[in-house]
N, C-alpha and C positions, 0 to 999 in steps of 0.2 A: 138399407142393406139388401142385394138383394138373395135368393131364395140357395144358391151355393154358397154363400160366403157363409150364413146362418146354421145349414147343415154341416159344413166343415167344422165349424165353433163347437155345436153339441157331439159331434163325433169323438172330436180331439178330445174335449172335456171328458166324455164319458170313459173312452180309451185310456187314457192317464190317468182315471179314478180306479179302474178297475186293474190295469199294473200296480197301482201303488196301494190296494186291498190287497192286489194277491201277493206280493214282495213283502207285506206287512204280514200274512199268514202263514208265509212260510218261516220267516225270522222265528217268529213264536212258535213255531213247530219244531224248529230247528234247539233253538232255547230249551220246550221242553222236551226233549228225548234226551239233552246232555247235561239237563238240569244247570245250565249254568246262565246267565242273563247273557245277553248281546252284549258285548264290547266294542259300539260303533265308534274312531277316534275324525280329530280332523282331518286325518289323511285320507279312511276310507269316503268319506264328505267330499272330499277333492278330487278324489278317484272317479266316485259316482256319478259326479256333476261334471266333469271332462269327458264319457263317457257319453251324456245326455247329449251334450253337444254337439259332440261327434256324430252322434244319430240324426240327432237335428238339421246339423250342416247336410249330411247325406239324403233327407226328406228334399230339402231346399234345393241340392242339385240336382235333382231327377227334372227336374221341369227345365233346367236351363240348357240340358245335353252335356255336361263337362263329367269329367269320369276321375 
């Protein structure tokens, strides 16, 4: 592999560990200030993850020029 393709892998990695620490510390911040637990259901899951995509796709298209 070589030496960008390895940098990109720990980037991404670390970058998505540290959104999904900080979206995990706000929840629970959020939780307690209204003292009530999160109520994540399937739909907000379904939301989130079409969302992800959507980012995803738009990462992917930058390199091909399509808008």
């Amino acid at each position: 592999m070589k030496e960008w393709k390895v940098r990109s892998l720990v980037i991404g990695t670390g970058l998505g560990a540290l959104v999904g620490a900080a979206t995990a510390f706000l929840l629970i911040r959020q939780a307690e200030k209204t003292n009530k637990r999160p109520q994540i259901t399937a739909a907000h899951g379904v939301n989130i993850s079409l969302g992800i995509i959507s980012l995803i796709r738009q990462f992917l298209e930058m390199n091909t020029g399509k808008e």
